[in-house]
Structures are given as structure tokens and as C-alpha cells.
ROSE-4610 file (N, C-alpha, C; in Angstrom, 1 decimal, always signed):
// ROSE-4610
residu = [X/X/X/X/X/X/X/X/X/X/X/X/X/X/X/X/X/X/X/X/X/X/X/X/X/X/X/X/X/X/X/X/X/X/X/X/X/X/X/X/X/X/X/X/X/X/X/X/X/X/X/X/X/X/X/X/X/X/X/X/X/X/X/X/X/X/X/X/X/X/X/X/X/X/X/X/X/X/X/X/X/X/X/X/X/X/X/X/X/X/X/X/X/X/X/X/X/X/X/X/X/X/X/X/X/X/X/X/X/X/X/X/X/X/X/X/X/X/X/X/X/X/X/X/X/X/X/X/X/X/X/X/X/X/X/X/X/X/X/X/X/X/X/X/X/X/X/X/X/X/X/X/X/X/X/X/X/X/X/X/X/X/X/X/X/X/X/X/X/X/X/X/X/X/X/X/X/X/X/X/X/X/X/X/X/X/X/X/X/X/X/X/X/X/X/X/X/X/X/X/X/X/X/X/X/X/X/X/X/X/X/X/X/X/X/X/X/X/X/X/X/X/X/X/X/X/X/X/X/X/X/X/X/X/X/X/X/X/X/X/X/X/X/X/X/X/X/X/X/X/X/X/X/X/X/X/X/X/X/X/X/X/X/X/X/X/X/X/X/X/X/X/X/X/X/X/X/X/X/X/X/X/X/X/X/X/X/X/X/X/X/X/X/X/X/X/X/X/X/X/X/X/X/X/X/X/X/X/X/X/X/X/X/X/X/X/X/X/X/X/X/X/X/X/X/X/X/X/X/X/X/X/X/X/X/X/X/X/X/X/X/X/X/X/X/X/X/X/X/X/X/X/X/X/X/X/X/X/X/X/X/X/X/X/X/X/X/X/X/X/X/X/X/X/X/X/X/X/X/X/X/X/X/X/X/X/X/X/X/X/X/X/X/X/X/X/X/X/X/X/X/X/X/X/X/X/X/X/X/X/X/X/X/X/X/X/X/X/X/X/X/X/X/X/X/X/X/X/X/X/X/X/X/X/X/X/X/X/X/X/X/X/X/X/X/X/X/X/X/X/X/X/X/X/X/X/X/X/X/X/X/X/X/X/X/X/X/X/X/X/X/X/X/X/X/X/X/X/X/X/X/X/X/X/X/X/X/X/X/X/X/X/X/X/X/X/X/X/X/X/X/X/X/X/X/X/X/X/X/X/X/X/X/X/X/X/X/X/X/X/X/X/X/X/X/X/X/X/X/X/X/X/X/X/X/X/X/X/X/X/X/X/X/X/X/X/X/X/X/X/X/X/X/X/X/X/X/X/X/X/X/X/X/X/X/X/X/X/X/X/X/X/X/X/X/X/X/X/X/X/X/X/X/X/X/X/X/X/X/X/X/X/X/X/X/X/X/X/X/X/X/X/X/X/X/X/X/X/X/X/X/X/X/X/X/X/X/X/X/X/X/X/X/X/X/X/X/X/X/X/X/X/X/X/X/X/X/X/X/X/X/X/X/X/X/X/X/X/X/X/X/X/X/X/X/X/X/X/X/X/X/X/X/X/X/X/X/X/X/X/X/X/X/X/X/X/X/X/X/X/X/X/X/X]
num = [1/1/1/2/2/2/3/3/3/4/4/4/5/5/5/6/6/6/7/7/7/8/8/8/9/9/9/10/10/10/11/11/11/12/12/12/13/13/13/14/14/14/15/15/15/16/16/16/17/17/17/18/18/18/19/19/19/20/20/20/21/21/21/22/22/22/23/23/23/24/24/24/25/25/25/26/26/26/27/27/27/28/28/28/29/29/29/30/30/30/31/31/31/32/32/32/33/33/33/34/34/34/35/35/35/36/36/36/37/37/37/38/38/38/39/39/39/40/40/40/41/41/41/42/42/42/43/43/43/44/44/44/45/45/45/46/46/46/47/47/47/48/48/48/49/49/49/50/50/50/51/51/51/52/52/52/53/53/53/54/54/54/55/55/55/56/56/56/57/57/57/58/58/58/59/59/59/60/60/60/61/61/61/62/62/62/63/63/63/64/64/64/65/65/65/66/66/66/67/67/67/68/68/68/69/69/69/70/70/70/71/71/71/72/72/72/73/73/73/74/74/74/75/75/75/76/76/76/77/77/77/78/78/78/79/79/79/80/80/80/81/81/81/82/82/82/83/83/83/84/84/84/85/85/85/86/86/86/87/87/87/88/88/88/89/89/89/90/90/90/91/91/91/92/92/92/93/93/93/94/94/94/95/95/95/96/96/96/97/97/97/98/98/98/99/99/99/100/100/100/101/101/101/102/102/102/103/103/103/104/104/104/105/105/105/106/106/106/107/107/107/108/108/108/109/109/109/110/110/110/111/111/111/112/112/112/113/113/113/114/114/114/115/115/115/116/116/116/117/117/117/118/118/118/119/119/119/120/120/120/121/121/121/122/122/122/123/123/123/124/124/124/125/125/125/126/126/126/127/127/127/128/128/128/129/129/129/130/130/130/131/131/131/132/132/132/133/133/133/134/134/134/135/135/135/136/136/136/137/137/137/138/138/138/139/139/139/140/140/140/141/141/141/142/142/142/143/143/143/144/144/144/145/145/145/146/146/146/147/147/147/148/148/148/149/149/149/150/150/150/151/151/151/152/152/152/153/153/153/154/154/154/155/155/155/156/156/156/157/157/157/158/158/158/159/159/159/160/160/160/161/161/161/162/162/162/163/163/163/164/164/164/165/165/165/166/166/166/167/167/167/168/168/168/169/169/169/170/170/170/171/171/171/172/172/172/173/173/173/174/174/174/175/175/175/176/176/176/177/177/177/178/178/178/179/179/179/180/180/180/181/181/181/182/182/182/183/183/183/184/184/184/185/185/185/186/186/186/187/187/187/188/188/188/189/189/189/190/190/190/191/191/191/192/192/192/193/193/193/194/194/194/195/195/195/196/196/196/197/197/197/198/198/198/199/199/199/200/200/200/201/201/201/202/202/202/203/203/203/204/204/204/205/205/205/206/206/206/207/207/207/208/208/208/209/209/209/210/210/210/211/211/211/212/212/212/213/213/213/214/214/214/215/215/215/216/216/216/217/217/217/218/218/218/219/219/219/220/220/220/221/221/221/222/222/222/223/223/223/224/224/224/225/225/225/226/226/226/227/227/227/228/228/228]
x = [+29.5/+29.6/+29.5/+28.6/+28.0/+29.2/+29.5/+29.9/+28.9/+29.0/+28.2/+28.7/+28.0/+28.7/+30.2/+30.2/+31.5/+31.7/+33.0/+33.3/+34.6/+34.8/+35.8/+36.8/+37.7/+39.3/+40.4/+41.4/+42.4/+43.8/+44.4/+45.2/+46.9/+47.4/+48.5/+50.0/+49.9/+50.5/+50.6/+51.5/+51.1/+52.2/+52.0/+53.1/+53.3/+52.6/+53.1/+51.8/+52.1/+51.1/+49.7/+48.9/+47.9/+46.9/+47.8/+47.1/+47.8/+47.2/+47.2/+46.5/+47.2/+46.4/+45.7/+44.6/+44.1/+43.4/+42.8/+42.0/+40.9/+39.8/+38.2/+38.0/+37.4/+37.2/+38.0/+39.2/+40.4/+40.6/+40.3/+40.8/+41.3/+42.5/+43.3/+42.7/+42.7/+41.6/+43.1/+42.9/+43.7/+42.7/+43.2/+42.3/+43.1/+42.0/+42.9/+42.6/+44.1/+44.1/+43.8/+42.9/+42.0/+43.3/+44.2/+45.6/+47.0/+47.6/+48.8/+50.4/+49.7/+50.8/+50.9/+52.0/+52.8/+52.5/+51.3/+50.9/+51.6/+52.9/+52.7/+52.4/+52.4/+52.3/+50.8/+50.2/+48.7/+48.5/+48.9/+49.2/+50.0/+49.6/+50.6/+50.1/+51.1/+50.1/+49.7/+48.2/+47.6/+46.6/+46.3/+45.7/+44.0/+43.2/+42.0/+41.5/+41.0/+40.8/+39.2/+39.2/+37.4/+37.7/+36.9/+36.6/+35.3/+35.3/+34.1/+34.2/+32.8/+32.9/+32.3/+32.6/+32.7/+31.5/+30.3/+29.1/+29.5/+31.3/+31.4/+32.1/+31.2/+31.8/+33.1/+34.0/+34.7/+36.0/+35.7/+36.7/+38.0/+39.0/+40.1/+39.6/+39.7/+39.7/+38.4/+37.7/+36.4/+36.3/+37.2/+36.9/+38.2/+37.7/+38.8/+39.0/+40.3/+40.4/+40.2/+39.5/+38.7/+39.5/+39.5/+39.7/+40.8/+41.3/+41.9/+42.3/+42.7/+42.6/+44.0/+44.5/+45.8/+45.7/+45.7/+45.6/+43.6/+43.8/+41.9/+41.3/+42.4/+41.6/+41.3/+40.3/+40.0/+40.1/+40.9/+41.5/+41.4/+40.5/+39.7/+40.9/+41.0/+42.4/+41.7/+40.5/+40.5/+40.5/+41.9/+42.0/+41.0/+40.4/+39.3/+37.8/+37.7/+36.7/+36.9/+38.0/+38.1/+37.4/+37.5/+36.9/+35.8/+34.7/+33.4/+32.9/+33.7/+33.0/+33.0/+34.2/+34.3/+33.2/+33.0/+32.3/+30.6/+30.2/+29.1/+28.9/+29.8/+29.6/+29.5/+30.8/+29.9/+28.6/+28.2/+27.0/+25.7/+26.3/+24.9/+25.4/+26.5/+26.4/+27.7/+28.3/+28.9/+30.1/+30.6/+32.0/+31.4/+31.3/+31.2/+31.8/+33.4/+34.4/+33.3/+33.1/+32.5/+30.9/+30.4/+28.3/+27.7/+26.8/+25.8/+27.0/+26.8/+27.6/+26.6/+26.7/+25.7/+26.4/+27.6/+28.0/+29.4/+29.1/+30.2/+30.2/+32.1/+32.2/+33.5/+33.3/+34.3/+35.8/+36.5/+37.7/+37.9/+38.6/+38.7/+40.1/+40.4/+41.8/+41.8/+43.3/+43.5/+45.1/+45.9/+47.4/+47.6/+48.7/+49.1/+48.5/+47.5/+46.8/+45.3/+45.2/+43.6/+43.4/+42.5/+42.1/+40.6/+40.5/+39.6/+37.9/+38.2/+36.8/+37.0/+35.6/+35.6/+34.0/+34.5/+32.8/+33.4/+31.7/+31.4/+30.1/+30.3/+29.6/+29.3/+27.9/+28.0/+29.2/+29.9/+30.5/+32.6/+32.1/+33.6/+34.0/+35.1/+35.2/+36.6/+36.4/+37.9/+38.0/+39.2/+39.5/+39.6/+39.6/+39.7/+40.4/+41.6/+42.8/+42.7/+42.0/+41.5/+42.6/+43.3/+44.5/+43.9/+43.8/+43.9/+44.7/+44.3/+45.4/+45.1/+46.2/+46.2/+47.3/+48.0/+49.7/+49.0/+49.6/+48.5/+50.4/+51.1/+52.1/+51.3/+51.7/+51.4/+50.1/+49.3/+47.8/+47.9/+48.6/+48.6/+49.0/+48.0/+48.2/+48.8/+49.8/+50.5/+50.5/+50.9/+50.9/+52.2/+52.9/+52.8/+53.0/+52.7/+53.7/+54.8/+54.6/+56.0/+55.9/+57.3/+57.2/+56.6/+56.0/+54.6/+55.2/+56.0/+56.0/+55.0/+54.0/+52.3/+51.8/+51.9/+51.2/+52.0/+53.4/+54.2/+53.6/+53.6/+52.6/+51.4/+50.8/+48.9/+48.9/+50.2/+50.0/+50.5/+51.3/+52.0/+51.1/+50.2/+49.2/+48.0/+47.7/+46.5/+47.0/+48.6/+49.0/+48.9/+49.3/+49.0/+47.4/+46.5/+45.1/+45.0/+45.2/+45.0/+45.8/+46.1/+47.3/+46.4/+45.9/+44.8/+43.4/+43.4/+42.0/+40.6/+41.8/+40.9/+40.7/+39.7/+39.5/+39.6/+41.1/+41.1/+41.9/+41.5/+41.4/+42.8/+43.3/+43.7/+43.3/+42.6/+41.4/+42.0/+42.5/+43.1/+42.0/+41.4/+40.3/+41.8/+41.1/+41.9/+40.7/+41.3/+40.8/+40.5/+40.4/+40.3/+39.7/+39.1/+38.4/+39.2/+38.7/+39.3/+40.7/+41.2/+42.6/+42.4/+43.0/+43.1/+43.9/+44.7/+46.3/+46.5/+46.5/+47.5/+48.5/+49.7/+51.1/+51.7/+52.5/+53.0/+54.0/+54.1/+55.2/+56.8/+57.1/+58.7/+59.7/+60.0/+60.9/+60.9/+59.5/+59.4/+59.2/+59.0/+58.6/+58.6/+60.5/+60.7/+60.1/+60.1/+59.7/+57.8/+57.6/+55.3/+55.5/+56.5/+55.9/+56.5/+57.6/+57.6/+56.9/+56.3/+55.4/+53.6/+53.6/+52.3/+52.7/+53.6/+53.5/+53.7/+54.5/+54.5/+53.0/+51.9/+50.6/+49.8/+50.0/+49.5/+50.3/+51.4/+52.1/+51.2/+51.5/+50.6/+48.8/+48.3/+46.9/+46.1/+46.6/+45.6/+44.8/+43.9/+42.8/+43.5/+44.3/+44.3/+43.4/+42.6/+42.0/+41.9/+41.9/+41.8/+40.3/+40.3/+39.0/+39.0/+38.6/+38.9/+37.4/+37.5/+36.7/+35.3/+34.2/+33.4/+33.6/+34.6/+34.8/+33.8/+33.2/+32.5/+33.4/+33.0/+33.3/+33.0/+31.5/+31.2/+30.7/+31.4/+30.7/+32.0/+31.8/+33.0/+32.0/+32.3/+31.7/+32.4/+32.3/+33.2/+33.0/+33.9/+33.8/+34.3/+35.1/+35.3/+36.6/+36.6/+37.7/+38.6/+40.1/+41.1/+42.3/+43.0/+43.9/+45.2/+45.3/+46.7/+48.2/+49.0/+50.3/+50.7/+51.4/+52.8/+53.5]
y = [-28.0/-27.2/-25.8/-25.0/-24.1/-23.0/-21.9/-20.6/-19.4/-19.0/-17.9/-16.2/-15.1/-13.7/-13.9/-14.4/-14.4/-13.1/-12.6/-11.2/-11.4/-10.8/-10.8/-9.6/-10.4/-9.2/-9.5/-8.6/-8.5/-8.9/-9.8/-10.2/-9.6/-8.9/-8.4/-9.1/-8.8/-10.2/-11.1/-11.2/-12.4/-12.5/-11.4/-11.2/-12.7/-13.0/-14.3/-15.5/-17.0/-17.9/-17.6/-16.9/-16.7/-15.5/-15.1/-13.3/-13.0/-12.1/-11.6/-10.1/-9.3/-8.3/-8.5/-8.2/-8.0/-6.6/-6.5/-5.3/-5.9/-4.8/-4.9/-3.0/-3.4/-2.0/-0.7/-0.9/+0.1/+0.3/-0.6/-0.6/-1.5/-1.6/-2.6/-3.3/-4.7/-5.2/-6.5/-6.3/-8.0/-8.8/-10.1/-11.1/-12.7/-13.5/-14.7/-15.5/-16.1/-17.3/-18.7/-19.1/-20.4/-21.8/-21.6/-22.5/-21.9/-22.7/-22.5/-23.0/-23.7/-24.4/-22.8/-23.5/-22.3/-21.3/-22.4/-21.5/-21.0/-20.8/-19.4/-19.8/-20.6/-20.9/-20.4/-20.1/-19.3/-17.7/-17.7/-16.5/-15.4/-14.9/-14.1/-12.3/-11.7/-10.0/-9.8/-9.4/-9.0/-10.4/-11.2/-12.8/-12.3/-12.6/-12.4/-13.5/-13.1/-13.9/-14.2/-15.2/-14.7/-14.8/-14.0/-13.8/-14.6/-15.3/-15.2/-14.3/-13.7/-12.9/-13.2/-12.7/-13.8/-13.1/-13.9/-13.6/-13.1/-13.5/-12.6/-11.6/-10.4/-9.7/-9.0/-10.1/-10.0/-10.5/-10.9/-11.5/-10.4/-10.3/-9.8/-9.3/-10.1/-9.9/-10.0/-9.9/-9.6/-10.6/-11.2/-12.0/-13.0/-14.4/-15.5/-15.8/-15.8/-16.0/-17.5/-17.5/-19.0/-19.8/-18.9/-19.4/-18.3/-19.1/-17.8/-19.0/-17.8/-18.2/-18.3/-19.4/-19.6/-19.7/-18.4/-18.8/-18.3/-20.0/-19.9/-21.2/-21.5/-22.5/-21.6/-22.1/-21.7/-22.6/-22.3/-23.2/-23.1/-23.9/-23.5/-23.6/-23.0/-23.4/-23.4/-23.1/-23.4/-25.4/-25.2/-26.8/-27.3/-26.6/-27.4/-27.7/-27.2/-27.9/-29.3/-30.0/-31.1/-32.4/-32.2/-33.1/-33.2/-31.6/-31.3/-31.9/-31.8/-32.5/-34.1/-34.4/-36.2/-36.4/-36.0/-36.7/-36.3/-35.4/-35.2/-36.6/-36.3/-37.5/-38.6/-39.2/-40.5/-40.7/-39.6/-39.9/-39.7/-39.0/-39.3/-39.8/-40.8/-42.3/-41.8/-41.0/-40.4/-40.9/-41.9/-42.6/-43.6/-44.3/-45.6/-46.9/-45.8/-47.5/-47.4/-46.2/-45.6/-46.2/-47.1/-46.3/-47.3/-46.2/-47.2/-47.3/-46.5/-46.8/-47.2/-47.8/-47.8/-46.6/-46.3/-45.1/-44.6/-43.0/-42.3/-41.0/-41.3/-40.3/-39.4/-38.1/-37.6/-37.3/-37.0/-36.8/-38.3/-39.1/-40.0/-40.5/-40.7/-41.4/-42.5/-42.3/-44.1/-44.0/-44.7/-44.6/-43.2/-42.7/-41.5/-40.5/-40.9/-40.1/-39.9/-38.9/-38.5/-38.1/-39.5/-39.6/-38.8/-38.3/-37.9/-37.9/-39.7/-40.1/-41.6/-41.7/-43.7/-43.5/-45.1/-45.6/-47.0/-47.2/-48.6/-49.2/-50.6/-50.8/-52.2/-53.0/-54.5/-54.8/-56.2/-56.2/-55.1/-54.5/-54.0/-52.7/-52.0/-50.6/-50.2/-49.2/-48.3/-46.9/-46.3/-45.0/-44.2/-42.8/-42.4/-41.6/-41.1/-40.0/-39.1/-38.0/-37.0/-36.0/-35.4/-34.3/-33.9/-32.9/-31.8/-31.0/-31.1/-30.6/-29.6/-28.7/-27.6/-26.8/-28.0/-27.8/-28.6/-28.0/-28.6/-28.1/-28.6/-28.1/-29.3/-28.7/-29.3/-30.5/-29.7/-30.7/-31.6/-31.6/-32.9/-32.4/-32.9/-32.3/-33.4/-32.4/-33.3/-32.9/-33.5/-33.8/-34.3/-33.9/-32.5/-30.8/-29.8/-28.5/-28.1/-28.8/-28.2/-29.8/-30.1/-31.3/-31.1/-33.0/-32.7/-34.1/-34.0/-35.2/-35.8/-34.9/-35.3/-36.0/-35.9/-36.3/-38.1/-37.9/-39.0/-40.2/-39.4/-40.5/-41.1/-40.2/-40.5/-41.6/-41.8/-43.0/-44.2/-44.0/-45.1/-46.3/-45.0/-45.3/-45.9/-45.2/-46.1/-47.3/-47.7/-48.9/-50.0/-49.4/-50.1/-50.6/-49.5/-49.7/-50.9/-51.1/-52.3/-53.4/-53.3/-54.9/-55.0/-54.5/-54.6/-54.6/-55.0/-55.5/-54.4/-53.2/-52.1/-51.9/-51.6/-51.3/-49.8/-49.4/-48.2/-47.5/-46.1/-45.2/-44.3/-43.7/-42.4/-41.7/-40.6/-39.8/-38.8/-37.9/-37.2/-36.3/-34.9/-34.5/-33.1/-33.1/-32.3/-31.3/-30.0/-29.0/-27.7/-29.3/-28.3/-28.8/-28.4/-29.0/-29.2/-30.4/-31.3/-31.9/-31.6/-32.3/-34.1/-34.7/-35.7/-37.0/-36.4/-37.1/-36.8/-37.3/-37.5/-38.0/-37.5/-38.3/-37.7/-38.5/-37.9/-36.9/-36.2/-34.5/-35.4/-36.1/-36.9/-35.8/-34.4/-33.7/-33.4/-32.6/-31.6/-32.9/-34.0/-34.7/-36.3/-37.3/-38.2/-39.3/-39.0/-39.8/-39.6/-39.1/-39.1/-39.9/-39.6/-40.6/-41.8/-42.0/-43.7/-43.8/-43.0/-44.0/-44.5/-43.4/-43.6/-44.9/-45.1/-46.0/-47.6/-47.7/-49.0/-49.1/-47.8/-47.5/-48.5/-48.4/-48.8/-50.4/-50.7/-52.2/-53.1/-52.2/-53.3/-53.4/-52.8/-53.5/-52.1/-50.8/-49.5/-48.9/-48.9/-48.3/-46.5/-46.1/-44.8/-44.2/-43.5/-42.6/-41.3/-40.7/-39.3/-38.9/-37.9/-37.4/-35.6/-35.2/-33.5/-32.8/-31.7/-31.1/-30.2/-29.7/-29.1/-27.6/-26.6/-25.6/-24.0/-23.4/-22.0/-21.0/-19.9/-19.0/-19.0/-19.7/-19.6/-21.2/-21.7/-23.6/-24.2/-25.6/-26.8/-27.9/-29.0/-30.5/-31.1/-32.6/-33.2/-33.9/-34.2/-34.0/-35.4/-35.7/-36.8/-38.0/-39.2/-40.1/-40.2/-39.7/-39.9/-40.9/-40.5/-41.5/-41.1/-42.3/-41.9/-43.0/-41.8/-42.5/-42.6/-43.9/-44.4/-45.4]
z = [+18.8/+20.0/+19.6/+20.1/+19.6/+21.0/+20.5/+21.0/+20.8/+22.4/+22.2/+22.1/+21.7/+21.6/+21.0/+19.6/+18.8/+18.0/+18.5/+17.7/+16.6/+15.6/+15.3/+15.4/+14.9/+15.0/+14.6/+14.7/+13.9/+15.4/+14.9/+15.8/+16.0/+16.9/+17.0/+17.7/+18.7/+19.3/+20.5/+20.6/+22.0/+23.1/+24.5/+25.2/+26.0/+26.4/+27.2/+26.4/+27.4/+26.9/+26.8/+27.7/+28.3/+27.7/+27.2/+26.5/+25.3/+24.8/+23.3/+23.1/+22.3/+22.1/+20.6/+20.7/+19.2/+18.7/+17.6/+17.4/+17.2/+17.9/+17.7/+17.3/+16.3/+15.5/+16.1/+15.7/+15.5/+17.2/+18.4/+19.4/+20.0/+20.5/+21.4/+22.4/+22.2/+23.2/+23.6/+25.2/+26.0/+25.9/+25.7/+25.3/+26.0/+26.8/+26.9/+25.6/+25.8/+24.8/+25.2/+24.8/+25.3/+25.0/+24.9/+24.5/+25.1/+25.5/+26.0/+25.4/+24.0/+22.8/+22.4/+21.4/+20.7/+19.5/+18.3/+17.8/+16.9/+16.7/+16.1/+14.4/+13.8/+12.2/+12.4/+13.4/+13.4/+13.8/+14.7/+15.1/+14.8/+13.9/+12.9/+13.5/+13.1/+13.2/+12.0/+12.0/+11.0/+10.6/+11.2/+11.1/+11.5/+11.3/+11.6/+12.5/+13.2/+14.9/+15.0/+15.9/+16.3/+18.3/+19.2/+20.6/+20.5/+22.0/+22.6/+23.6/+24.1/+25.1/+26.0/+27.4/+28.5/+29.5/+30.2/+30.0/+31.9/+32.5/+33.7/+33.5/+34.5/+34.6/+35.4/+36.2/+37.3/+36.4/+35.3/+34.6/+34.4/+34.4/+33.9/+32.3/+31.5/+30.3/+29.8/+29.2/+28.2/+27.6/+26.4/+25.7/+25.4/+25.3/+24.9/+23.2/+22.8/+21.6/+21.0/+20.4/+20.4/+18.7/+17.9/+16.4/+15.7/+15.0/+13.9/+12.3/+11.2/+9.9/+9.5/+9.2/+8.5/+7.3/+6.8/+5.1/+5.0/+4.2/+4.1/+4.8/+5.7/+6.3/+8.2/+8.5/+9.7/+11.1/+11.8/+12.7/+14.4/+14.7/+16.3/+17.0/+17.8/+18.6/+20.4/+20.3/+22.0/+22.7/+23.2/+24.1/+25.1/+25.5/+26.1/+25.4/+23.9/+23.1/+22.8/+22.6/+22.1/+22.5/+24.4/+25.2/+24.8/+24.6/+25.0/+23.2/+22.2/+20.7/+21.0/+21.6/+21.5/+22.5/+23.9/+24.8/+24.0/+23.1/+22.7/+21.5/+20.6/+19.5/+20.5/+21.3/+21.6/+21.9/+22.8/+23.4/+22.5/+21.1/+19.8/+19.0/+18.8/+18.3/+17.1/+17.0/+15.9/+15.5/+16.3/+16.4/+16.4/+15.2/+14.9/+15.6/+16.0/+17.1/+18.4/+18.7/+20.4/+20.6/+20.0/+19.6/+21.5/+21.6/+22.3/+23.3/+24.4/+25.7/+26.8/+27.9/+28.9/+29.9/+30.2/+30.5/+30.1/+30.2/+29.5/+30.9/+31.3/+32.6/+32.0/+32.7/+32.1/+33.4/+32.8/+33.8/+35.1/+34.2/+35.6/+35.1/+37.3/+37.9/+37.5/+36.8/+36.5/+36.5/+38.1/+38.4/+38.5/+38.0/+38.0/+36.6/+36.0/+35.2/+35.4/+34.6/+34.5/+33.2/+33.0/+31.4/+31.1/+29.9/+29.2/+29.4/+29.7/+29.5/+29.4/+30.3/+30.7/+30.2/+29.7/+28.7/+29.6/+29.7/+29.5/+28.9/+28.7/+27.3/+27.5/+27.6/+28.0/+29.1/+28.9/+29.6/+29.4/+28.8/+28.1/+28.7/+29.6/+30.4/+29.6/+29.7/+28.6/+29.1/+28.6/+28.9/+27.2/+27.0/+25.7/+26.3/+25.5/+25.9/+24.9/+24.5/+23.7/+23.5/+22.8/+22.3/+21.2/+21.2/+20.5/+19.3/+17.8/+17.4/+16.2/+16.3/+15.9/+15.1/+14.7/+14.1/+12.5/+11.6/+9.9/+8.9/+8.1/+7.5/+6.0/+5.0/+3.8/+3.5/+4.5/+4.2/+5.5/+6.4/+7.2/+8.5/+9.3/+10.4/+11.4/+12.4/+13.7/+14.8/+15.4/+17.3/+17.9/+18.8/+19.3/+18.7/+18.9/+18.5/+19.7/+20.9/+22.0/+22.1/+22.9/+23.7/+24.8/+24.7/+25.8/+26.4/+27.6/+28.7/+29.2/+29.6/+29.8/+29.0/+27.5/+27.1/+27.1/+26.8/+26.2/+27.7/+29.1/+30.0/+30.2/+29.5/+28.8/+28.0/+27.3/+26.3/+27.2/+27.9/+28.4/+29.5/+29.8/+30.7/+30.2/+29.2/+28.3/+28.3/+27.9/+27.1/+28.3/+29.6/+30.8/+31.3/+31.1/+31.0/+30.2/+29.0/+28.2/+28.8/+29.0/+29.8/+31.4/+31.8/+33.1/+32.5/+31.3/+30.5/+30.4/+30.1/+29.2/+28.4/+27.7/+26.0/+25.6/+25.8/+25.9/+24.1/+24.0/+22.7/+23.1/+21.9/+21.9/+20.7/+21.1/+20.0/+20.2/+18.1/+17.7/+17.4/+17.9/+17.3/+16.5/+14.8/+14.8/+14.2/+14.8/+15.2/+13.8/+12.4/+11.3/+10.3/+9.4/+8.2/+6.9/+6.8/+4.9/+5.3/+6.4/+6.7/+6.3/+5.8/+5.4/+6.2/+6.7/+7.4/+8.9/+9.4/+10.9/+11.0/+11.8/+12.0/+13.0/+13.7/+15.2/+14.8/+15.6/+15.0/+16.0/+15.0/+15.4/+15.4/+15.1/+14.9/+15.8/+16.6/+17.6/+18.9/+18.7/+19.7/+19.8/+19.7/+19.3/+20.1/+21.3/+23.0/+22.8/+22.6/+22.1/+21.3/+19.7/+18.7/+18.7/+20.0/+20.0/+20.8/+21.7/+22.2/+21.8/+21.0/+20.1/+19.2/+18.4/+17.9/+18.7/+20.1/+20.9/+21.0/+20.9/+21.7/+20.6/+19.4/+18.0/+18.0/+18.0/+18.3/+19.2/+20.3/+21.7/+21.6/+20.5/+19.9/+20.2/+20.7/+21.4/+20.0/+20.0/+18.9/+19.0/+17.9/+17.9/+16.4/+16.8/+15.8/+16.0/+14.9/+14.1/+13.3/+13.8/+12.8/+13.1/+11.7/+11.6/+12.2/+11.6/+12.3/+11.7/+11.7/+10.5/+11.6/+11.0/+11.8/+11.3/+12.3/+11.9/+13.0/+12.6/+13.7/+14.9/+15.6/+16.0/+16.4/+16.0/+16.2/+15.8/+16.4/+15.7/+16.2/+15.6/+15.2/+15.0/+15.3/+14.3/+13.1/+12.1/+10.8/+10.9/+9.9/+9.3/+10.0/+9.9/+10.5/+9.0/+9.8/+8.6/+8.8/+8.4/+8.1/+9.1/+9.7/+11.2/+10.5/+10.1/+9.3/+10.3/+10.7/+11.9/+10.9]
């Protein structure tokens, strides 16, 4: 997924969820933040950032902060890419569990949730529950960084999907390159990672796969390895 008008800059800080000040050549620029997690093990002052810039002009702000560098790894942090890489790979064959759909819909009701994405395939219909992740400590990246009630009902609901004879996913796109590991963030988030793991008990296909990250692009990269 290709980004257009990518600037870089120097990142300052971050008054609320939504905004951030950065520098673009020695001037203060408000910027949205394409994420509403916490961030901060990324968001540092003095962090080098990348913008896109936003092709309205009625916008508030100019440019969304799309990526920044932890260290030397480069780490996309905008939450609504994740959907638009998974629903692309399926549909050019790139998920080996996913290939060959006869249809792929995005955003659909199912009970009190609204899943990711519905495939159907011969006779077989499923839901994919896509998250996003953006939290990496010692090589290995997790999910959640806040507690997420929302999400802890995405799973519960997949699990119910499957018991009403869906062939439903929970797909980890993590949002970084060479990461090797996935594991549920049990410290920050004990109610997600039991329920990811009843999700993995009761037969739900969960996968993980990293990311091939540029300034200006992300893809996905490689299927790794999901510790429960």
C-alpha cells in the first residue's frame, strides 16, 4: 500500500490522542495522528517521523503522521492500513490460509460486531478480525498496548461465528519488519489474552504476519510465529 506526498520530520510531542506537534524544516507543524493507542515506546521527542499530506484543503491539519523510527527499526503506526494490506493480499493470493475467494466484503454486521472482512469460498463463508500491531519489546511483538474491551468482544464473537458454522480468522498484521514472534500483551491486557487463547482452544485459525515497511509504502511480509 503505497502513500502519497510523504514528508519527513522531527517529532515533538503529543497533546492529546489525535495530534502531535512535529518539526518540518525548523518549523512547528500540528499534525493528526493516524492512531489513537498510546505509543509512547515510539513516540519519543526528537524521534524522526514520516507525514502524509492531505490532498484536502478544508482539512484542519495538513498532514497525518503515518510512521516513525524506534531505534533502527521503522514502524507504520497508521490503524487504518492494516485492513487495506490484508483485504489486498487476500485478493492477490498472498495468504496462503485465505487464496482464491469467490468473494471478499469489507466491513460487515455480524450480532453486535462489525468484522473486518467476509470471504466466501466454494461452499465455505467466514469472517477475518484484523488488529493491528504496533507495540515490539525485545524482538517480539504484542497486542494489546491499552486495554481494549472492543477488541476482547471481536474475539468472542468470531468464537461464536464459528459455533454458527463460520470459518472465521483473527489476523495479526504487525506493523513492522523481521519481527519474528507474536504473543498476547497479558500484562497490559489479561481478559484479550484469555480470550485469544479460548479463540485458539475452540479451533479459530489465528495468524500473524509482519510487515515489508518504507516511508512511504507497507506490504506484507512474512507469517510468524503466534506464542499462546
Amino acid at each position: 500500500m503505497k502513500y502519497n506526498n510523504v514528508t519527513e520530520a522531527i517529532f515533538i510531542n503529543r497533546p492529546n490522542r489525535f495530534i502531535a506537534n512535529v518539526l518540518i524544516n525548523d518549523k512547528i507543524e500540528k499534525v493528526h495522528v493516524k492512531n489513537t493507542g498510546r505509543c509512547k515506546e515510539i513516540l519519543k521527542k526528537g524521534t524522526k517521523v514520516y507525514l502524509e499530506k492531505s490532498n484536502n484543503p478544508n482539512r484542519k491539519t495538513k498532514y497525518s503522521l503515518i510512521s516513525a523510527y524506534k531505534g533502527d527499526l521503522l514502524i507504520n503506526i497508521d490503524s487504518q492500513i492494516p485492513n487495506d494490506v490484508v483485504y489486498s493480499s487476500i485478493l492477490s493470493n498472498k495468504i496462503p490460509e485465505i487464496t482464491n475467494v469467490d468473494l471478499l466484503k469489507r466491513e460487515v454486521n455480524y450480532k453486535n460486531s462489525r468484522f473486518d472482512l467476509y470471504f466466501e469460498k466454494d461452499n465455505i463463508k467466514g469472517f477475518v478480525e484484523v488488529k493491528g500491531v504496533t507495540l515490539e519489546i525485545d524482538g517480539i511483538s504484542l497486542f494489546p498496548d491499552a486495554p481494549t474491551k472492543r477488541g476482547t468482544k471481536h474475539i468472542y464473537e468470531i468464537i461464536s461465528s464459528m459455533e454458527e458454522g463460520y470459518n472465521s480468522y483473527i489476523f495479526f498484521l504487525i506493523q513492522m519488519p523481521n519481527i519474528k514472534y507474536f504473543k498476547p500483551n497479558i500484562t497490559m491486557d489479561k481478559e484479550f489474552s484469555d480470550a485469544l487463547l479460548l479463540a485458539k482452544e475452540k479451533g479459530i485459525t489465528i495468524l500473524a504476519y509482519n510487515s515489508k515497511v518504507k516511508p512511504d509504502e507497507i506490504n506484507l511480509g512474512k507469517k510468524i510465529k503466534v506464542l499462546l
